[in-house]
C-alpha positions as MATLAB code, in Angstrom:
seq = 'XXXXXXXXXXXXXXXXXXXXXXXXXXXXXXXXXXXXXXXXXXXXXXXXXXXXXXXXXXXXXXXXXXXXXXXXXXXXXXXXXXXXXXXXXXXXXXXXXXXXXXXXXXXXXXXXXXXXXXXXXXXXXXXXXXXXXXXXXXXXXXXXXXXXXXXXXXXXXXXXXXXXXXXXXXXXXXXXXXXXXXXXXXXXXXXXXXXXXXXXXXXXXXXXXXXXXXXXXXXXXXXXXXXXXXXXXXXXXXXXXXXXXXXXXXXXXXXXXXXXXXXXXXXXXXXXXXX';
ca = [
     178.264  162.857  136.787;
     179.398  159.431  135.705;
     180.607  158.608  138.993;
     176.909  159.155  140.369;
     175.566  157.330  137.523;
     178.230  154.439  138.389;
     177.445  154.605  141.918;
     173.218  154.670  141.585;
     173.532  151.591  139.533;
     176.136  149.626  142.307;
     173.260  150.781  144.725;
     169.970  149.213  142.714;
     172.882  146.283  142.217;
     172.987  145.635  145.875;
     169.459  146.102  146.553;
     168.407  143.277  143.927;
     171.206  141.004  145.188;
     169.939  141.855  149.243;
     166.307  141.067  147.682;
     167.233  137.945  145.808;
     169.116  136.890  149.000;
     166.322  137.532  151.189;
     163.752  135.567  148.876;
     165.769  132.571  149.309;
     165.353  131.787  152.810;
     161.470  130.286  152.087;
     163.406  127.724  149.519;
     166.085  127.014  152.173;
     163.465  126.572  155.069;
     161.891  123.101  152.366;
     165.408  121.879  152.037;
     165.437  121.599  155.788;
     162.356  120.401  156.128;
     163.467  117.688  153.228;
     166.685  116.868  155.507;
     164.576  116.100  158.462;
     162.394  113.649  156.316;
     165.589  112.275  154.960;
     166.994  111.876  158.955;
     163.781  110.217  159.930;
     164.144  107.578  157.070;
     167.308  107.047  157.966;
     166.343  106.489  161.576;
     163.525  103.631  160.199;
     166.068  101.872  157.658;
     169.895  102.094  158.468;
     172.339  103.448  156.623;
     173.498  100.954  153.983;
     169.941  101.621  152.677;
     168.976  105.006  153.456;
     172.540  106.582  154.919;
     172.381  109.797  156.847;
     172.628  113.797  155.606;
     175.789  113.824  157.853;
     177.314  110.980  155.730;
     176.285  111.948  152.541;
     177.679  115.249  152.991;
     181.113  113.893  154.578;
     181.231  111.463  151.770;
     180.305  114.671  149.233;
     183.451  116.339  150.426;
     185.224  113.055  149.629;
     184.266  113.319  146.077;
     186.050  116.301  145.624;
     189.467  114.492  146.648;
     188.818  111.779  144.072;
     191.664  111.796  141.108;
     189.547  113.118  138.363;
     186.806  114.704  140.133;
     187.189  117.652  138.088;
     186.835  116.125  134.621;
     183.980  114.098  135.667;
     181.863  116.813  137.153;
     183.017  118.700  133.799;
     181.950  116.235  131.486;
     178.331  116.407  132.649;
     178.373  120.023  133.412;
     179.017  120.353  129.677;
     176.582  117.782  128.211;
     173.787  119.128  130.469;
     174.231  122.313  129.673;
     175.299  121.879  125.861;
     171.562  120.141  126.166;
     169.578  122.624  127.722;
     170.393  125.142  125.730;
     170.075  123.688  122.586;
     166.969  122.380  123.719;
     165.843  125.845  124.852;
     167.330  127.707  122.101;
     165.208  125.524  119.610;
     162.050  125.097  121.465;
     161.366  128.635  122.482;
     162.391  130.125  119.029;
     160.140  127.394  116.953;
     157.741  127.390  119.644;
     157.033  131.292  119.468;
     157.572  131.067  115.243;
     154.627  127.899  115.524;
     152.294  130.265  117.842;
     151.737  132.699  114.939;
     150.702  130.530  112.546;
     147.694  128.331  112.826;
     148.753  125.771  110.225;
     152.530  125.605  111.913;
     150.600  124.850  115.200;
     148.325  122.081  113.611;
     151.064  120.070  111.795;
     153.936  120.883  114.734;
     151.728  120.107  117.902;
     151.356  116.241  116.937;
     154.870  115.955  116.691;
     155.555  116.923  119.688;
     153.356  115.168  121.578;
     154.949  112.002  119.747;
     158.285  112.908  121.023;
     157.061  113.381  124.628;
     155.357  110.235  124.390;
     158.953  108.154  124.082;
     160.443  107.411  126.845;
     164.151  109.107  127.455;
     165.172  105.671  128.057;
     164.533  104.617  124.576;
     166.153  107.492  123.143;
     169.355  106.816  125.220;
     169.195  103.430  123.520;
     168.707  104.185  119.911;
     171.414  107.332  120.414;
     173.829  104.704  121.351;
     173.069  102.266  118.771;
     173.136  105.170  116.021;
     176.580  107.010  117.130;
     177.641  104.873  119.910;
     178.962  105.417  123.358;
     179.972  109.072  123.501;
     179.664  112.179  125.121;
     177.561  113.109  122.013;
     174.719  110.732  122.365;
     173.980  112.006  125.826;
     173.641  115.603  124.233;
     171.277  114.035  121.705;
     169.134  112.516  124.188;
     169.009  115.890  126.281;
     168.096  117.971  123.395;
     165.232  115.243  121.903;
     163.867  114.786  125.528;
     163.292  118.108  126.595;
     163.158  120.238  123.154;
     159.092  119.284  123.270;
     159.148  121.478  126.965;
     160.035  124.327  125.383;
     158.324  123.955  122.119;
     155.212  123.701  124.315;
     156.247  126.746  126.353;
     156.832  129.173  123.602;
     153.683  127.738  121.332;
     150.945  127.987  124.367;
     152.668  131.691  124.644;
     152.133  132.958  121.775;
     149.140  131.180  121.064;
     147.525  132.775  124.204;
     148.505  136.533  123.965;
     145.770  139.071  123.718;
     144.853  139.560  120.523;
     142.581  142.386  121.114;
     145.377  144.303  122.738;
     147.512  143.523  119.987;
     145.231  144.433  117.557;
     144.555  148.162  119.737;
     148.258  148.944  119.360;
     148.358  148.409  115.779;
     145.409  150.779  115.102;
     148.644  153.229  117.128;
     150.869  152.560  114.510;
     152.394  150.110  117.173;
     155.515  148.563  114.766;
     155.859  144.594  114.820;
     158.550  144.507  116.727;
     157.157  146.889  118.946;
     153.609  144.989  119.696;
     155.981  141.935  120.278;
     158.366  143.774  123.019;
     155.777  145.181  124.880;
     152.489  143.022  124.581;
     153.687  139.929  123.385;
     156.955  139.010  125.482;
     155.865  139.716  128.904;
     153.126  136.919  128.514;
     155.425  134.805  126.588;
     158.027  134.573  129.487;
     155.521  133.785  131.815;
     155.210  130.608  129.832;
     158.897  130.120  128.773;
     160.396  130.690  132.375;
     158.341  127.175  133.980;
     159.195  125.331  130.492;
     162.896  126.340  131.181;
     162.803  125.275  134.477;
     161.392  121.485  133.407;
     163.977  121.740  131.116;
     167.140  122.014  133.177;
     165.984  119.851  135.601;
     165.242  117.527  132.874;
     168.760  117.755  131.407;
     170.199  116.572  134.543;
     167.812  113.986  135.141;
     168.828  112.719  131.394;
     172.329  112.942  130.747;
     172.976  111.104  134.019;
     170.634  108.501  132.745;
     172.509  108.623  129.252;
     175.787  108.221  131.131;
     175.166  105.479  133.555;
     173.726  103.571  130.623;
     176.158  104.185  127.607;
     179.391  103.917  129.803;
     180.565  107.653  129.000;
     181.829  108.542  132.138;
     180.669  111.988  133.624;
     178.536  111.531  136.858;
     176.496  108.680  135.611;
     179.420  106.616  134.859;
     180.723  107.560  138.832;
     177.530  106.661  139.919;
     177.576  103.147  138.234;
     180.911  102.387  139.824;
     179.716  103.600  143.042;
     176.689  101.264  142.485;
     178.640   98.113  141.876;
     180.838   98.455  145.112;
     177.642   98.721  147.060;
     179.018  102.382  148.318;
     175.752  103.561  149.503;
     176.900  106.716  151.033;
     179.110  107.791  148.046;
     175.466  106.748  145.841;
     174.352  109.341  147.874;
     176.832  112.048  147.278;
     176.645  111.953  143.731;
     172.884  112.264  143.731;
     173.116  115.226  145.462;
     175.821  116.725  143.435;
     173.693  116.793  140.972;
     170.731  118.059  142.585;
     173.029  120.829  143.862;
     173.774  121.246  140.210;
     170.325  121.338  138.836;
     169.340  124.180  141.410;
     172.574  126.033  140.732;
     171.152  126.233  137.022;
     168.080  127.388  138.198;
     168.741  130.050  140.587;
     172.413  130.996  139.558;
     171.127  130.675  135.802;
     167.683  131.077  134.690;
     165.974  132.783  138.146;
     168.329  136.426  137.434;
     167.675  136.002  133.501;
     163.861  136.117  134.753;
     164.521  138.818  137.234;
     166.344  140.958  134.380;
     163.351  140.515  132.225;
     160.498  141.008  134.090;
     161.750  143.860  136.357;
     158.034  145.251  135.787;
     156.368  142.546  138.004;
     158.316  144.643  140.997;
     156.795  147.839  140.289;
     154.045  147.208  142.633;
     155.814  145.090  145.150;
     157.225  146.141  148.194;
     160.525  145.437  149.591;
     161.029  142.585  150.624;
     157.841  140.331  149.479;
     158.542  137.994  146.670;
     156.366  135.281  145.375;
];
């Protein structure tokens, strides 16, 4: 019996994996498309301004011979991450607590908008002037630049569930908890999972930012060296080590999370057709 059990769940295991596979190739098909733009500019302008896909991914490989390659790609692995989920963490849990209360929402939703409002620049700036050039600052910076994504994400949420259907399952006896698992959540997530998103592309876009300006090492500090030996090709390859990075978080990260939540939205769908 619990071999059966074992082997039904390897099965639905495979099948989401062969689905998740499948839905990738429409993703794949605009990174091609985004290579062949990148060819023809490369065609128009040379490549000590614009160098080829071929050269940025032979001088990619190169990166990984470099001595240190491995703590550097660490260092802002960690404070991108360390970021994002702090920022995430925070936002979506005071985000959803600000949703059910008016007031909360009135006195939290200026706030906000005054943190958005800064640029991340400035808060790379006044991180380094308050605890200096560290690996800490660029966390900062992550977590005050993209906590207002969240917040936003989780407020709009809550603040936008059905309150009639709510109010239907309570007259059922429907507990709290309850009313949130089943009414409240499933339109919550369809706010949180974009706000995510912006967020961990917004981590990476920041702490390599933080790092090329504070001197912390990590990829921005790589890509400042790079910078000053006019490498253009090696520019390049850092670039798109982080992009590869920032979609590795996404799909690798935050796109199964979804798919383990919101195995409902499937019901209806047949194999093979995603969104």
């Amino acid at each position: 019996m619990q071999a059966s059990s074992f082997a039904r769940r390897g099965l639905a295991a495979l099948g989401w994996l062969g689905r998740y596979i499948w839905a990738g190739w429409a993703g794949a098909a605009g990174l091609f498309c985004f290579a062949a733009l990148w060819q023809f500019g490369h065609e128009l302008y040379g490549s000590f301004i614009l160098p080829s896909p071929q050269e940025t991914l032979d001088a990619l490989f190169g990166l990984f011979a470099l001595p240190g390659f491995s703590e550097i790609a660490g260092n802002s692995i960690y404070r991108a991450l360390s970021g994002f989920l702090l920022a995430a963490g925070l936002g979506t849990v005071l985000g959803t607590l600000a949703g059910y209360f008016f007031a909360a929402m009135r006195l939290l939703r200026p706030m906000v908008t005054l943190l958005m409002g800064v640029p991340p620049i400035a808060w790379i700036v006044l991180a380094i002037i308050w605890f200096g050039s560290s690996g800490g600052s660029a966390i900062l910076t992550v977590v005050v630049a993209s906590f207002p994504i969240a917040f936003a994400g989780g407020l709009e949420g809550v603040a936008t569930r059905d309150r009639a259907l709510e109010q239907m399952a309570r007259s059922y006896g429907a507990s709290p908890f309850t009313r949130f698992r089943t009414i409240t959540l499933p339109h919550l997530l369809s706010y949180l999972y974009p706000a995510w998103i912006t967020t961990a592309g917004n981590s990476w876009k920041v702490v390599v930012m933080a790092e090329l300006l504070s001197n912390t090492g990590g990829i921005g500090g790589a890509l400042a060296t790079s910078r000053s030996l006019f490498d253009i090709p090696q520019v390049m390859a850092w670039i798109l080590l982080v992009v590869i990075f920032a979609l590795a978080t996404e799909y690798l990260m935050l796109q199964p999370v979804r798919e383990a939540l919101e195995r409902w939205r499937a019901a209806g769908i047949p194999w093979g057709v995603k969104r």
